[in-house]
C-alpha positions, -999 to 999 in steps of 0.1 A, spaced: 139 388 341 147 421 348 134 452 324 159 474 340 194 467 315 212 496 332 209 521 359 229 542 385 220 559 413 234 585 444 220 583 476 197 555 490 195 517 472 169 517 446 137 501 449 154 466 429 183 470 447 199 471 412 224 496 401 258 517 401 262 531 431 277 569 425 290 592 446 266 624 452 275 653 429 293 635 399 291 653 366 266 643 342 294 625 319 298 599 349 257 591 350 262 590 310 282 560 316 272 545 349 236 547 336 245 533 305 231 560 286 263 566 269 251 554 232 230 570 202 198 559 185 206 553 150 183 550 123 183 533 90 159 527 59 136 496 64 145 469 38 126 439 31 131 406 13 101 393 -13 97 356 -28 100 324 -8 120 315 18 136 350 22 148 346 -18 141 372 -35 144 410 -45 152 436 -21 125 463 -17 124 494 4 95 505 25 100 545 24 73 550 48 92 539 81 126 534 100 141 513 119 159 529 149 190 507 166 218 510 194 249 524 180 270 503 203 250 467 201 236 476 165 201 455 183 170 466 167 147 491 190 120 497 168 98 507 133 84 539 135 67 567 109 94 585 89 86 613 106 92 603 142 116 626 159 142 608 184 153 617 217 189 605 223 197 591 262 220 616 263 192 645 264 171 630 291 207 634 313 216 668 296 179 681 307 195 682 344 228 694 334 219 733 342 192 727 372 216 704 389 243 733 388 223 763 395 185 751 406 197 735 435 184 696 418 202 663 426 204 636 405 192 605 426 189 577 395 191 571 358 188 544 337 177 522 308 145 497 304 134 473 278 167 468 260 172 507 254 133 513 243 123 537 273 150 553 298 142 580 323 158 600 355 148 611 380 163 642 403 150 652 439 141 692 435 152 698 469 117 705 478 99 688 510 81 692 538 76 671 572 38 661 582 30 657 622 66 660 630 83 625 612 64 618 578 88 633 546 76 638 517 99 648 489 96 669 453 112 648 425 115 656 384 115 623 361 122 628 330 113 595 309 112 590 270 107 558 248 114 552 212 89 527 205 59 550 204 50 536 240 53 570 261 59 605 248 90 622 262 75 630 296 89 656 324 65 651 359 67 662 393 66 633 414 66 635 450 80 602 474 71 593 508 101 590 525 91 560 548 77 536 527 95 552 491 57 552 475 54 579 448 24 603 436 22 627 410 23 663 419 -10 672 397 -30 707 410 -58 718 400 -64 723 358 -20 716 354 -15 678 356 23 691 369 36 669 336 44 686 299 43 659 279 62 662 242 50 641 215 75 621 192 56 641 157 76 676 172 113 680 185 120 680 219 133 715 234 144 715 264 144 750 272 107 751 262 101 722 288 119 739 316 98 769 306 63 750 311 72 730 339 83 766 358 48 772 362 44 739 383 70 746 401 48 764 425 26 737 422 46 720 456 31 745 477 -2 736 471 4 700 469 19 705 503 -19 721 515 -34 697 498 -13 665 519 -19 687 551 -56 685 543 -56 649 540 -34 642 571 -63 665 588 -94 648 579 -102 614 594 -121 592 573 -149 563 589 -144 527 585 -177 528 562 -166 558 540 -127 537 536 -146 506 522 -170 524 499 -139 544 483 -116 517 480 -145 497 462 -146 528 435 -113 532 435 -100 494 432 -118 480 400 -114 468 364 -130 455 337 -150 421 332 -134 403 299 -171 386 298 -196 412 300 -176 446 303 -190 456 333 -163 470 359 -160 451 386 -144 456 423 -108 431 427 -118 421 462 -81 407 465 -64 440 458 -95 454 480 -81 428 511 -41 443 508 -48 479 509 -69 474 537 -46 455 559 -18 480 545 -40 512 559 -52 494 591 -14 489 602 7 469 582 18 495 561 52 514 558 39 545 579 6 532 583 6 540 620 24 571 622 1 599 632 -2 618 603 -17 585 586 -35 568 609 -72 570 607 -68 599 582 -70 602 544 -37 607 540 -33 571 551 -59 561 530 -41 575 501 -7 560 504 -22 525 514 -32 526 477 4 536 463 19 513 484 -2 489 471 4 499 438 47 506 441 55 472 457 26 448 467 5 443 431 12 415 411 37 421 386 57 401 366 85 413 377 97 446 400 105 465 367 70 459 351 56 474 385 79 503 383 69 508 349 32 504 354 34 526 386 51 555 368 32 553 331 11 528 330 -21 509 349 -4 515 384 -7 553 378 -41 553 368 -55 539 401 -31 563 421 -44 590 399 -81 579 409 -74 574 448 -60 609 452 -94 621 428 -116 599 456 -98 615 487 -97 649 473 -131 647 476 -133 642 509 -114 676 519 -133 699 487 
């Protein structure tokens, strides 16, 4: 079962292989449609039916609305009265000026959960090359759901070209993500505005991934981080408790069967260490299906331990 109902991409094959396939450099009309974005969120008044058996009087609940697809008419969700919608359309438009002036590139688009949460993503035309052969590459996603799930989101995401794993670009006290809750309206303009202090934020992300491919890391300091890094919480007792199974992959991952794992700037180092835990987390942990691992690697669980591994090897280079 795929989350993913529509998407397009330029460039490479995403990481499901699903997709319209675009030319580079179409117009953000054509990724409207070939992402399937190319629909409104409606809303209407939530009505409900009292008595038995769905016989009854009509009653309104003035409280909430129900938001729908304007082309399928399928439900999407009940929210507050006073939740403000993004339409698809203005996660696209976002690019619309930084794709023909700033130099940004569309690479894909699309739609997940029946229309509830859609995103892009653009490559900033940022990167930088580490010992000579590992690329690393500044991205934008822009993502947004209508069922309360995310808030409309713009990060800087960075990918490893070898092995596609992404990291968030966070520095120091700016996370590198505005976020924009659903109680306010979105302005773009004001996003762009935030998000152009991070901006500078990929040089020092590039230090700070120099750092890491400098400092070698002993096999007793790699096990004691992973077993900080790699836990969760006992149903039983509470208690947080290592997964020893996830523990075992990233470990054979970092000692050399990972994407990369033996390339210079990773072997040995902490930089290594790090992306043995997003590889881990982008394509190895159990999911139910590729989509739910995208989704939990960008918003969800996934990001969380990323966010914790690059905490633990930061430490190691302070």
């Amino acid at each position: 079962m795929h989350l993913v109902q529509t998407m397009a991409y330029a460039g490479e094959k995403p990481w499901h292989g699903l997709g319209n396939k675009l030319a580079p450099q179409q117009p953000i009309e054509v990724w409207k449609q070939q992402a399937g974005m190319d629909w409104q969120i409606e809303e209407s008044a939530v009505r409900f039916i009292t008595g038995n058996h769905g016989i009854g009087a009509i009653e309104a609940f003035p409280e909430n609305k129900v938001l729908y697809r304007s082309d399928t008419k399928s439900p999407l969700a009940v929210v507050s009265k006073r939740f403000q919608v993004v339409q698809p359309e203005e996660v696209l438009e976002f690019y619309r000026d930084l794709t023909q002036y700033n130099g940004f590139e569309l690479e894909t688009a699309g739609v997940l959960r029946e229309g509830r949460k859609f995103w892009a993503l653009a490559r900033t035309g940022q990167s930088t090359t580490l010992k000579g052969r590992d690329k690393v590459e500044g991205y934008l996603l822009l993502a947004t759901a209508c069922d309360g799930s995310l808030a409309t989101t713009a990060q800087f995401t960075s990918v490893r070209v070898v092995c596609n794993n992404t990291l968030k670009i966070a520095l120091g006290e700016s996370s590198g993500a505005v976020k924009v809750s659903h109680r306010s309206q979105f302005d773009m303009d004001a996003v762009k505005r935030q998000l152009g202090i991070t901006v500078s934020s990929w040089d020092g992300f590039v230090a700070r991934m120099k750092a890491l491919v400098e400092c070698p890391v002993d096999p007793d300091s790699v096990e004691g981080l992973l077993r900080r890094v790699l836990t969760y919480q006992s149903q039983e007792n509470k208690a947080m408790v290592v997964n020893e199974q996830a523990l075992a992959n990233v470990r054979s991952l970092y000692e050399g069967g990972g994407k990369g794992a033996l390339l210079a700037s990773s072997r040995g180092t902490a930089w290594g260490l790090l992306n043995s835990v997003t590889e881990y987390v982008d394509h190895h942990r159990r999911a139910r299906s590729e989509d739910h691992r995208r989704d939990a690697a960008w918003f969800g669980p996934g990001a969380q331990l990323k966010q914790r591994a690059w905490d633990e090897v930061m430490k190691l280079v302070a």
